[in-house]
C-alpha distance (Angstrom), angle and dihedral (degrees) to the residues before:
residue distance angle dihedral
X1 . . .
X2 3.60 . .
X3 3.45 141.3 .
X4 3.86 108.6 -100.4
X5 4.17 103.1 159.3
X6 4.12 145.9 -21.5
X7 3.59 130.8 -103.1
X8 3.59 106.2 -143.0
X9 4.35 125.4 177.8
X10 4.35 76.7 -29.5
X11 3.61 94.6 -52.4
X12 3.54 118.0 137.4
X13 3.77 113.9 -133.7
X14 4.10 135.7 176.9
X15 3.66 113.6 -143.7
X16 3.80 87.3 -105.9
X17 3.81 97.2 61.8
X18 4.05 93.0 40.3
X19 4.12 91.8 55.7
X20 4.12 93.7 37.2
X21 4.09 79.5 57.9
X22 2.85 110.1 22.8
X23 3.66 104.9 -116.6
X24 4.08 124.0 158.0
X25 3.90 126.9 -175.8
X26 4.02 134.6 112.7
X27 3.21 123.9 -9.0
X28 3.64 130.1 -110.3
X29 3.80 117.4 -148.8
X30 4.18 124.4 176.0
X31 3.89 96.4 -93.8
X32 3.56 112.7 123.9
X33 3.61 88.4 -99.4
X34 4.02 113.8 149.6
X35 3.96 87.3 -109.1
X36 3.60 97.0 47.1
X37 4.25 95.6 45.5
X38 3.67 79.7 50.4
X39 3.99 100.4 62.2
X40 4.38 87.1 37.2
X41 3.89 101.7 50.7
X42 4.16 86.8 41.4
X43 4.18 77.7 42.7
X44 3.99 96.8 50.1
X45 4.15 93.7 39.2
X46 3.89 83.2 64.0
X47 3.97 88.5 48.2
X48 4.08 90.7 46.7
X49 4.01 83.7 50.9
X50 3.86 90.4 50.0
X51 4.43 83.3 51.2
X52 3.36 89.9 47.9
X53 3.65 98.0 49.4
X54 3.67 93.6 37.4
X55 4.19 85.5 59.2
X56 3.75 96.0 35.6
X57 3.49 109.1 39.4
X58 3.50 95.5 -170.7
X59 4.11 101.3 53.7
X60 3.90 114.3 134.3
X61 3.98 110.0 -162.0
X62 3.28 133.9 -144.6
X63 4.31 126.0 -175.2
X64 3.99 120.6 -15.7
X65 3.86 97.3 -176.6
X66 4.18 115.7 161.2
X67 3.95 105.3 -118.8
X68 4.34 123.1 -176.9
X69 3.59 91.6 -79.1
X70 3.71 95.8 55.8
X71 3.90 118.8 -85.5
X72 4.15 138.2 -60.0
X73 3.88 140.4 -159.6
X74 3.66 116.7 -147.2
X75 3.89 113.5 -154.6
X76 3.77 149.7 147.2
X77 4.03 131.1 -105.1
X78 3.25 129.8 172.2
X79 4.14 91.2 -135.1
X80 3.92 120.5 56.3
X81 3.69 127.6 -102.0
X82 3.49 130.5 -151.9
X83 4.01 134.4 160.3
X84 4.02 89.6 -76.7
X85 3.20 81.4 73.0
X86 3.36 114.6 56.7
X87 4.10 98.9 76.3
X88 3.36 87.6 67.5
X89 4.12 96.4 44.9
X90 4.09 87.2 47.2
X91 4.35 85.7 46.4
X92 4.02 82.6 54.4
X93 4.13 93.7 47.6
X94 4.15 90.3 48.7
X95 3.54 85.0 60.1
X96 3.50 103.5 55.6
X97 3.85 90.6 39.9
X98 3.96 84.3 62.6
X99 3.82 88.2 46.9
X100 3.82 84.8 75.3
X101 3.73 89.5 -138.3
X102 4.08 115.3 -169.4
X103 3.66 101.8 -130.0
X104 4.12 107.2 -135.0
X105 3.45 143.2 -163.3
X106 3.50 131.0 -163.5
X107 3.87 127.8 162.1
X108 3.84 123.6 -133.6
X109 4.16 131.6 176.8
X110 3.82 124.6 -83.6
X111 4.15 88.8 -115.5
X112 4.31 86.4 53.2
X113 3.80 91.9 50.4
X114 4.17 93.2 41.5
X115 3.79 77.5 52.9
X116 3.18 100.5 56.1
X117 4.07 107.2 35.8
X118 4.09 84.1 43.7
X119 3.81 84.7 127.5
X120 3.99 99.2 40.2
X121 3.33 114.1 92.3
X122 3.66 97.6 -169.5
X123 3.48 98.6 51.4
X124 3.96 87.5 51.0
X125 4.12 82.0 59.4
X126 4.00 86.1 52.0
X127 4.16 91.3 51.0
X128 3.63 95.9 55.6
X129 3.72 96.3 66.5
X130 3.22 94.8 41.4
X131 4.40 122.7 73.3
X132 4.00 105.0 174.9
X133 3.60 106.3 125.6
X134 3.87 87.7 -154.0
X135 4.00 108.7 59.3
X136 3.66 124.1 -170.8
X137 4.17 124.6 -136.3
X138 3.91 134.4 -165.2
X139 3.46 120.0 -145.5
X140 4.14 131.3 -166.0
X141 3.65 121.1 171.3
X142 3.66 104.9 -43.4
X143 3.52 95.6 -20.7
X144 4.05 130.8 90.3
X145 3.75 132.7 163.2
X146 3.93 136.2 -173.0
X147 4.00 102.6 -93.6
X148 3.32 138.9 153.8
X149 3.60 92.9 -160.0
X150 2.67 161.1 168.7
X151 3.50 116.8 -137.1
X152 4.09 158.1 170.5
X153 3.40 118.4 -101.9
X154 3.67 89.2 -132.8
X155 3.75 150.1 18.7
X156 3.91 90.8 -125.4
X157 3.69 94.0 70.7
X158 4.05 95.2 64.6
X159 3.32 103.2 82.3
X160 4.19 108.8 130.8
X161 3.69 104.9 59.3
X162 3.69 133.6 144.1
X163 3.87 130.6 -172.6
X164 3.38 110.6 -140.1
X165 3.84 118.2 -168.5
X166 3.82 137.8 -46.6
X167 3.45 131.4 -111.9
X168 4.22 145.4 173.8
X169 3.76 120.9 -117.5
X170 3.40 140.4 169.0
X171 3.95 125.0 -101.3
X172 3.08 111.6 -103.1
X173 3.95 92.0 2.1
X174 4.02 83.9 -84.7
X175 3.70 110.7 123.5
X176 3.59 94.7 -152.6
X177 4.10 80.1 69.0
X178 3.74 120.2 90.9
X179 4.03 109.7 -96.7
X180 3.61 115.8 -109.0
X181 3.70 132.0 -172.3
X182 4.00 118.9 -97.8
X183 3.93 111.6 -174.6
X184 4.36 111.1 -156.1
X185 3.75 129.2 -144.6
X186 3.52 151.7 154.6
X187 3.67 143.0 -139.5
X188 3.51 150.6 -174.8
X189 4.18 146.9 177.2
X190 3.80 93.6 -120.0
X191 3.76 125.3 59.3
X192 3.71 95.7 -150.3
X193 4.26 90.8 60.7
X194 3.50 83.0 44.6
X195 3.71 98.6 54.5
X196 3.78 93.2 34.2
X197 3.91 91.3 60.6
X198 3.83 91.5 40.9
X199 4.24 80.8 58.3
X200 4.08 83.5 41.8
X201 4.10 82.6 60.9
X202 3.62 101.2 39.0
X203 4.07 89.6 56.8
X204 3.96 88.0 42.6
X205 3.76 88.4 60.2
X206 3.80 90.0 54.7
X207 3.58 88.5 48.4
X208 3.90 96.1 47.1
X209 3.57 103.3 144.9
X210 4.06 90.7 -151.9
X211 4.30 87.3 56.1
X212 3.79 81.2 45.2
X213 3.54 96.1 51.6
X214 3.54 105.7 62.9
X215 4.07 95.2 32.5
X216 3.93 80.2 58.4
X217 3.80 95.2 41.5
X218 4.43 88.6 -135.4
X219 3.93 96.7 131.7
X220 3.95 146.7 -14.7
X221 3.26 140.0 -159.1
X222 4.21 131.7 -140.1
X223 3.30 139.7 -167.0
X224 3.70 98.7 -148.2
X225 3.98 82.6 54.3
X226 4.16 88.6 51.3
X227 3.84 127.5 -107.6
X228 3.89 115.5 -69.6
X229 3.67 93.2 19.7
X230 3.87 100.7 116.1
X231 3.79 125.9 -150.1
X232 3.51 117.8 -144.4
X233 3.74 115.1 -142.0
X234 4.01 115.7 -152.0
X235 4.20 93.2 -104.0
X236 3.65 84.1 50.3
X237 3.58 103.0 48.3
X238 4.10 81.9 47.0
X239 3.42 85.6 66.3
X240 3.58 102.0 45.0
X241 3.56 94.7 45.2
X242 3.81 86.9 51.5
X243 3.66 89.8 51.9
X244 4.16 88.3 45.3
X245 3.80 90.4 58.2
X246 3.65 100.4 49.6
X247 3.54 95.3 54.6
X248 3.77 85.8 45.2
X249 3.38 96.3 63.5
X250 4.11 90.3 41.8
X251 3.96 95.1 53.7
X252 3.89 86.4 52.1
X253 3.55 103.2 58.5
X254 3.72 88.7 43.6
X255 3.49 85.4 58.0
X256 3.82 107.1 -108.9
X257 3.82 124.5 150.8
X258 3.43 119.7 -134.5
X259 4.13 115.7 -118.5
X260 3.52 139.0 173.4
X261 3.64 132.0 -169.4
X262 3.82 130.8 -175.3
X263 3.63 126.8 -88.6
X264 3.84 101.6 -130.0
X265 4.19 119.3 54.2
X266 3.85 131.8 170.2
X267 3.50 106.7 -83.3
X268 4.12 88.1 -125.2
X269 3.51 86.0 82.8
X270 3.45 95.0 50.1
X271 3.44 84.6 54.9
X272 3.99 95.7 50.7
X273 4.42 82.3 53.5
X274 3.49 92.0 58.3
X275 4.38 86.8 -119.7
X276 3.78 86.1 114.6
X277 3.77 91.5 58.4
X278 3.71 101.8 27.7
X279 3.87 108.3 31.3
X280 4.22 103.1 18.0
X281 4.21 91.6 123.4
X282 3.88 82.3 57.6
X283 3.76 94.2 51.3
X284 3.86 128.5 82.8
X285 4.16 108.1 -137.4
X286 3.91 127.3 -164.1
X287 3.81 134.3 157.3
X288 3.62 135.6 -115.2
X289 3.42 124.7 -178.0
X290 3.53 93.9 -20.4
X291 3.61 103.5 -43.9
X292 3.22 136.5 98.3
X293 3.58 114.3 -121.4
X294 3.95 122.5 -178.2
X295 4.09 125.3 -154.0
X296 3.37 114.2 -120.3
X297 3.70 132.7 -91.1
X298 3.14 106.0 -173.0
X299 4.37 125.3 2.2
X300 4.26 95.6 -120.6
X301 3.87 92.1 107.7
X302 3.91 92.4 51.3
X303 3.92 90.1 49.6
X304 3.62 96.0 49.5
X305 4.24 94.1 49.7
X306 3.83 85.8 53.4
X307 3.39 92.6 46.4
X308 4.12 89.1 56.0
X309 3.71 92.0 42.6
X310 3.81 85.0 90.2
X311 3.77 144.4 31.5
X312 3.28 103.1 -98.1
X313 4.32 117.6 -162.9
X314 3.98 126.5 -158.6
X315 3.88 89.2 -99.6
X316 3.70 93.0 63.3
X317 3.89 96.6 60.7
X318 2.62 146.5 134.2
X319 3.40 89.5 41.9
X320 3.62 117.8 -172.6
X321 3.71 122.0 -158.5
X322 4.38 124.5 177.1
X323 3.39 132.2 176.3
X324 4.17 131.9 174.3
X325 3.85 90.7 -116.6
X326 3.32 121.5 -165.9
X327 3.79 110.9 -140.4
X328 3.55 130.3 176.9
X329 4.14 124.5 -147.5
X330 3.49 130.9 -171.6
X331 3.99 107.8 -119.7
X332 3.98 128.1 -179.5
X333 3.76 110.4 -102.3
X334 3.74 88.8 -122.4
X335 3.82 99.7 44.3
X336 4.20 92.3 55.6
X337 3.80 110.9 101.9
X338 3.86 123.5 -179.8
X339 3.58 106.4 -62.1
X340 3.98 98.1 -45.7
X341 4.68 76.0 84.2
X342 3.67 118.1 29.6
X343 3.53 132.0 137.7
X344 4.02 97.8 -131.7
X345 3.51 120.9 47.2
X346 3.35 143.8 126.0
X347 3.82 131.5 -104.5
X348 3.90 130.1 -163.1
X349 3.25 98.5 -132.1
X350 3.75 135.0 173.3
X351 4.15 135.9 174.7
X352 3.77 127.1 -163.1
X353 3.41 120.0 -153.6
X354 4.01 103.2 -155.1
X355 3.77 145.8 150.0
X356 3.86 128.4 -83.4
X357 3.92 90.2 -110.5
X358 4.09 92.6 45.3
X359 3.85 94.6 58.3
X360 3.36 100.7 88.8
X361 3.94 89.6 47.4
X362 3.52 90.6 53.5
X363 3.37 102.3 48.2
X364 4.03 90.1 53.7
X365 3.60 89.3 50.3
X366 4.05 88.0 57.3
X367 3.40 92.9 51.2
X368 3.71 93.2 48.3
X369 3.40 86.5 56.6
X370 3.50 92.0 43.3
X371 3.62 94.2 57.3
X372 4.34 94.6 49.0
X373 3.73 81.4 55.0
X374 3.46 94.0 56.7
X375 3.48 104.1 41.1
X376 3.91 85.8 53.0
X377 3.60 93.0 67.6
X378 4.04 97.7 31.1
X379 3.65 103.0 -108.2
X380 3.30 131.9 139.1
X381 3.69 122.0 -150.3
X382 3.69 145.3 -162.4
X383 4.15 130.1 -146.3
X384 3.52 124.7 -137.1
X385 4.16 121.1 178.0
X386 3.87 104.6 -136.9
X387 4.15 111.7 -150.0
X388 3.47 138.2 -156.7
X389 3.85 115.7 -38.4
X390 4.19 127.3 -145.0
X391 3.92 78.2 -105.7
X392 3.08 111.0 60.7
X393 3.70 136.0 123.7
X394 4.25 117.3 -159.9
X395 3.47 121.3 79.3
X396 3.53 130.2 -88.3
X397 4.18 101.4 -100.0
X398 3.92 83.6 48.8
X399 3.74 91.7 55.0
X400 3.57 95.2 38.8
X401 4.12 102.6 52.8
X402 3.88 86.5 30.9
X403 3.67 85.5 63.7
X404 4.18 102.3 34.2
X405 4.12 76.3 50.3
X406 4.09 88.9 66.4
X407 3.42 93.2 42.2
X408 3.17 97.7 51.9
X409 4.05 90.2 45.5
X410 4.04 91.5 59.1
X411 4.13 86.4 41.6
X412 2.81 92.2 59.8
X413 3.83 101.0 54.5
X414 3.67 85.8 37.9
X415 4.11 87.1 -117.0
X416 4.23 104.0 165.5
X417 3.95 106.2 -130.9
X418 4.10 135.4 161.7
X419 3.44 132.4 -144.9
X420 3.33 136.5 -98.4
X421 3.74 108.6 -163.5
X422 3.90 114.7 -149.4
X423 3.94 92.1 -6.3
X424 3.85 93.0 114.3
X425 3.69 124.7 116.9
X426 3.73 118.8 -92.1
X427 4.15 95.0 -103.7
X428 3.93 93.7 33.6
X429 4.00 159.0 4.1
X430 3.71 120.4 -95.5
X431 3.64 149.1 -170.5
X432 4.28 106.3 -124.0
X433 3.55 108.0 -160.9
X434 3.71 112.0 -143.7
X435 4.06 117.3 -161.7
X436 3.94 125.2 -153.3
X437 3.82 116.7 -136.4
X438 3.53 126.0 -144.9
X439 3.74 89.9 -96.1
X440 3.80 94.7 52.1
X441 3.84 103.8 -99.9
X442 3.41 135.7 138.4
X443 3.62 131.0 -118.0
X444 3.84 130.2 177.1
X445 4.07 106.2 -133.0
X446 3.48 123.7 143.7
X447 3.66 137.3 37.5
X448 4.01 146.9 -172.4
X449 3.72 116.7 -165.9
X450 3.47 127.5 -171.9
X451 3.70 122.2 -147.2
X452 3.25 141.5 171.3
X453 4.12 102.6 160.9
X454 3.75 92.5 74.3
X455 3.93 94.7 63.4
X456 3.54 89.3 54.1
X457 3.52 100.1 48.0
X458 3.41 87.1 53.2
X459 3.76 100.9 37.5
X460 3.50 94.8 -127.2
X461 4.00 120.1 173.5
X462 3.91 147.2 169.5
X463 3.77 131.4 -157.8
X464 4.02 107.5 -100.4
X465 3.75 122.3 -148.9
X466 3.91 88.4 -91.8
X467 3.86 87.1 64.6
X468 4.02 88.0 -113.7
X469 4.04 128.6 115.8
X470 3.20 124.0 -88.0
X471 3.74 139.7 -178.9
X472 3.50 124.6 -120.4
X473 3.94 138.3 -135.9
X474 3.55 114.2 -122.5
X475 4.15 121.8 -148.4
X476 3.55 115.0 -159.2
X477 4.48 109.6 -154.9
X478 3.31 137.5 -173.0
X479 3.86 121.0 164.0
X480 3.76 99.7 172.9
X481 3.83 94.2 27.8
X482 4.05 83.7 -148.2
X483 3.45 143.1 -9.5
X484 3.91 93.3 -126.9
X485 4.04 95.1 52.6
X486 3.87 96.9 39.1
X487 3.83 92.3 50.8
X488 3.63 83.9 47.0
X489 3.82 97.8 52.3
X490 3.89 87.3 37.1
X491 3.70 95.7 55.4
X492 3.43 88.7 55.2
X493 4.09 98.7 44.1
X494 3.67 88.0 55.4
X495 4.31 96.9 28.4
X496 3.50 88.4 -129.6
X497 4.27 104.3 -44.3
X498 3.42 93.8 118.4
X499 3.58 122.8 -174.5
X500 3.88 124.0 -68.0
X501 3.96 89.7 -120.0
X502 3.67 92.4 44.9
X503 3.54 111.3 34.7
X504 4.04 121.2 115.1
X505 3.99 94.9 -122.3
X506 3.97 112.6 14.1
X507 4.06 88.6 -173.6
X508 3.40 138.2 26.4
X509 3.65 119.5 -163.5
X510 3.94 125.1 -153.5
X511 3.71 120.5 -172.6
X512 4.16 116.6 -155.3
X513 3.68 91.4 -125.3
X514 3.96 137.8 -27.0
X515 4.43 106.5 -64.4
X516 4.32 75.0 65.3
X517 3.95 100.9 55.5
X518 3.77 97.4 78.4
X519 3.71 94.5 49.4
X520 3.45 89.7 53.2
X521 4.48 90.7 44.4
X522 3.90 79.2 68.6
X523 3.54 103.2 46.6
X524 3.65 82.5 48.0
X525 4.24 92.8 52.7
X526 3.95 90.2 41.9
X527 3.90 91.7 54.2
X528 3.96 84.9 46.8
X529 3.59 81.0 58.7
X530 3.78 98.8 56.9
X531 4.15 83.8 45.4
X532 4.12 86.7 -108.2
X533 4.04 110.4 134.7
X534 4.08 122.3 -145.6
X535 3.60 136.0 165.5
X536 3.78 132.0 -136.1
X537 3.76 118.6 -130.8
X538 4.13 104.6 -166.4
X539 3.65 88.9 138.6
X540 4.02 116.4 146.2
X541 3.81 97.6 -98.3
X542 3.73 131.6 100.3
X543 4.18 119.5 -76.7
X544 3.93 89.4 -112.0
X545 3.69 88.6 49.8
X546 3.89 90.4 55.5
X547 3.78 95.6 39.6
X548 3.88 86.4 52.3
X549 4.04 93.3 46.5
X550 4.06 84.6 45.6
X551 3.98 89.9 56.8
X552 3.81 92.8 49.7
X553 3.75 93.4 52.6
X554 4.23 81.3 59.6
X555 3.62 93.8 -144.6
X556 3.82 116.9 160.6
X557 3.82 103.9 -113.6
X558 3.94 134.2 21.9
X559 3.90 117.4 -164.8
X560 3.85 120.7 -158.6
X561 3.92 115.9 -147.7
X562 3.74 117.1 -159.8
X563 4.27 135.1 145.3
X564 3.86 87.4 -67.7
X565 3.37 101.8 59.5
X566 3.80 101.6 38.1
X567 4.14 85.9 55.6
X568 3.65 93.0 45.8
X569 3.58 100.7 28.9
X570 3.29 97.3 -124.4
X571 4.02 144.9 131.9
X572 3.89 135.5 -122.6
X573 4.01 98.1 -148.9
X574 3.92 123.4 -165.6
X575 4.01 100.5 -167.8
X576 4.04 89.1 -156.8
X577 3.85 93.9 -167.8
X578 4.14 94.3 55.5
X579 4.27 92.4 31.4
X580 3.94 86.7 -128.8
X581 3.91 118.9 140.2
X582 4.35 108.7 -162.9
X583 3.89 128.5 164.8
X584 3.81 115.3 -138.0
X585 3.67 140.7 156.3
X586 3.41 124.0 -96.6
X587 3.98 97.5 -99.5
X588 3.99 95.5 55.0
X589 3.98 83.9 43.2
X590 4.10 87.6 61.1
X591 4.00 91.9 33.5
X592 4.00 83.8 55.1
X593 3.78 95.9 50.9
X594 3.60 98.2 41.1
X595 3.80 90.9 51.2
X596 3.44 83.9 57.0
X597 3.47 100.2 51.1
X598 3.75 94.9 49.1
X599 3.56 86.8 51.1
X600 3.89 93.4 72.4
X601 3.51 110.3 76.5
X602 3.90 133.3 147.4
């Protein structure tokens, strides 16, 4: 394999860049190494430009960054794209990867390159953020773009690429900008990872929790309601209120107390948080009597004022408080997607209020808890520890033992985790827990955050065992992250087979004909009973019909009513998820399902 960059301090370099500076470290060979897909996808975004511009004369582009899911352009035509055309864009990039083209860079002054891009608007956008006086280009063939880099030393290398979809954004990601087209796609050195990801996609689309959605009937969404504003639809808020009594039950015996706080606060004490200087162009604002108040964004402030609304002593923490809080976050129009990006939902979200020396206690016990949670629903899951952002407020020694203290935590327990450098929130490092779906992707879900900035902005304190005040560490934890994203991703992990104990309708009865119907009306109230929802299909078509219509709906178990089991009280039971057919009477029917349900436990 050869040599195609350097890794150097973990700084991403193309042989190009490390000789012009003279930079040495690691080197980067074509192997489908993180490093190495880096420098091709940023490589074969430049060579889906040159398509594009080769097709559409008059394109003007904006950013091609790489980004987790492979890379994007975002640029301007004067015709519209959609995903028809992409096989012909991809036809266009094959033949300038059997051009052979030597990929080059060469670095110019900011007054050459305002020269030159006088009459490209977009490119004007890219200058502003950027202050070098000495600016470095890529050129291929006839085409050349304002890049940093990295790159290919050649057009001959990009040979495994796929374009993906197309989609509108906003320039700049400013919705007061025009919206321009951005075209996504992925690449890699060897066909087979290539194909194998492209088979990754095709099963994701069957899986699409959106498609899913509506076939199901869980949730909806409508314009005249206003984008990102979810409508729950009574199978889904079955499921979600399913979902909210398990992990009732689970935060009780670990011995949390139920809050709530309200949704709207004055927007002083979003000030005293730090939101109002570090997340305001996330948070809606109105004013009421006066005042500004601001709807919340997240349910810490609530916590914390019921935490001070009594004297609290050392033998009370930690003290663990949760609450299904709605919050509300402002989201770009184009950047909202099903319910994984809304701008209401609802998170399950706990603080503990502890000592210094319980910390690391407490945040094992969250991750124990973590860990039942995820083995309920089959997932397994991967820890990174998220650091200090550029936005940050705390000192440096706060964010430095805060952070050894977490490490230290999953050391100890010999928990694997990676790091995320600068991903922490603004008033603290965290622990992001990142699940694996049954299809191998990866979803950001959980998280633990440490904090200790927030009790001191809002002077909070307990009584120690020396009878003196003391101040608190706060820890911020969210297993599910939100209902509305972790029924999304779980829809999808399971493609709609949810759970026995949390699906929508666990049994759907069909009686042969009419004399059956009210036999099955009181199976139906009896399972209502035991808290177990079903459905009745005695609609006027034939009993294959309904058994096929059953199936489709994907519920666990579908019962078949006929002379026999009316006389004998009994039921014919197709358990879809094992492909068993039994006859039993109705009392071994509700042992069964009870069994089951006590059988799912966090």
């Amino acid at each position: 394999m050869e040599p195609i960059g350097v890794l150097h301090e973990g700084q991403i370099y193309d042989l190009q860049t490390a000789e012009a500076l003279n930079i040495q470290g690691d080197v980067i060979k074509a192997d489908n190494s993180a490093e190495s897909l880096e420098i091709l996808r940023h490589s074969c975004a430049h060579m889906m430009a040159q398509a594009i511009k080769e097709l559409y004369p008059e394109a003007k582009f904006f950013v091609g960054p790489t980004v987790k899911e492979g890379f994007y352009y975002d640029f301007k035509v004067d015709s519209k794209i959609s995903d028809e055309d992409l096989p012909t864009i991809e036809k266009k990039m094959k033949e300038i990867a059997n051009r052979r083209l030597p990929i080059e860079r060469y670095e110019t002054t900011r007054t050459e390159i305002l020269e030159k891009f006088a009459n490209d608007e977009l490119k004007q956008a890219v200058l502003k953020n950027i202050t070098d006086e000495t600016l470095t280009l890529y050129k291929q063939g006839d085409f050349e773009d304002l890049c940093r880099g990295p790159h290919l030393p050649n057009t001959r290398m990009i040979r495994a690429f796929k374009l993906t979809r197309v989609a509108g954004a906003y320039l700049g990601g400013d919705e007061e900008n025009e919206m321009i087209t951005r075209i996504y796609g992925i690449a890699f050195f060897d066909k087979k990872e290539l194909n194998d990801y492209v088979r990754m996609l095709e099963e994701a689309k069957k899986r699409d929790h959106r498609k899913l959605g509506t076939e199901l009937e869980l949730f909806a969404f409508n314009d005249d309601i206003g984008a990102g504003l979810p409508l729950w639809l009574p199978n889904g808020s079955r499921l979600r209120g399913k979902l909210e009594k398990l992990l009732y039950k689970a935060h009780r015996v670990r011995g949390y107390e139920p809050v709530r706080g309200p949704e709207i606060l004055k927007a002083n004490q979003w000030v005293k948080s730090g939101h109002y200087a570090n997340y305001k162009e996330n948070m809606y604002f109105t004013e009421i009597d006066g005042q500004e108040y601001g709807i919340k964004p997240m349910n810490c402030v609530g916590h914390i004022q019921i935490f001070k609304n009594d004297l609290v002593s050392y033998k009370d923490l930690p003290k663990k408080f949760f609450e299904y809080g709605v919050v509300h976050r402002h989201e770009l129009s184009g950047a909202m997607h099903g319910l994984f990006r809304v701008r209401e939902f609802t998170q399950d979200d706990a603080h503990i209020f502890c000592m210094q020396n319980q910390v690391k206690d407490v945040i094992i016990d969250v991750l124990e808890f973590v860990d039942s949670l995820m083995k309920q629903f089959g997932f397994t899951y991967e820890m990174e520890v998220s650091t200090k952002p550029k936005k940050a407020i705390g000192d440096d020694i706060f964010w430095e033992t805060t952070t050894k203290g977490i490490m230290d935590a999953l050391d100890s327990e010999n928990l694997p985790y990676g790091i995320d450098e600068g991903g922490g929130a603004f008033y603290g490092p965290k622990i992001d827990i990142k699940i694996l779906d049954a299809i191998g992707r990866k979803w950001q879900c959980g998280t633990v955050q440490v904090d200790m900035n927030l009790p001191s902005a809002f002077e909070m304190e307990y009584i120690n065992d020396q009878g003196e005040k003391e101040q608190p560490v706060m820890i911020h934890r969210a297993i599910l992250g939100s209902f509305e994203r972790f029924i999304g991703i779980l829809t999808e992990h399971c493609a709609g087979e949810f759970p026995f104990v949390i699906a929508p309708t666990q049994v759907i009865f069909i009686p042969i004909a009419q004399p059956h119907v009210e036999y099955a009306k009181q199976l139906q109230k009896e399972l209502l009973y035991e808290e177990l929802d079903s459905e009745i299909f005695d609609m006027n078509e034939s009993l294959n019909k309904r058994v096929r219509m059953a199936e489709k709906k994907r519920v666990p178990m579908i019962v078949v009513i006929g002379d026999d089991e009316v006389e004998n009280q009994t039921i014919a039971l197709r358990d879809r998820r094992k492909r068993e057919q039994s006859n039993m009477t109705k009392e071994e029917f509700l042992t069964l399902l009870n069994e089951i349900q006590k059988g799912s436990k966090i």
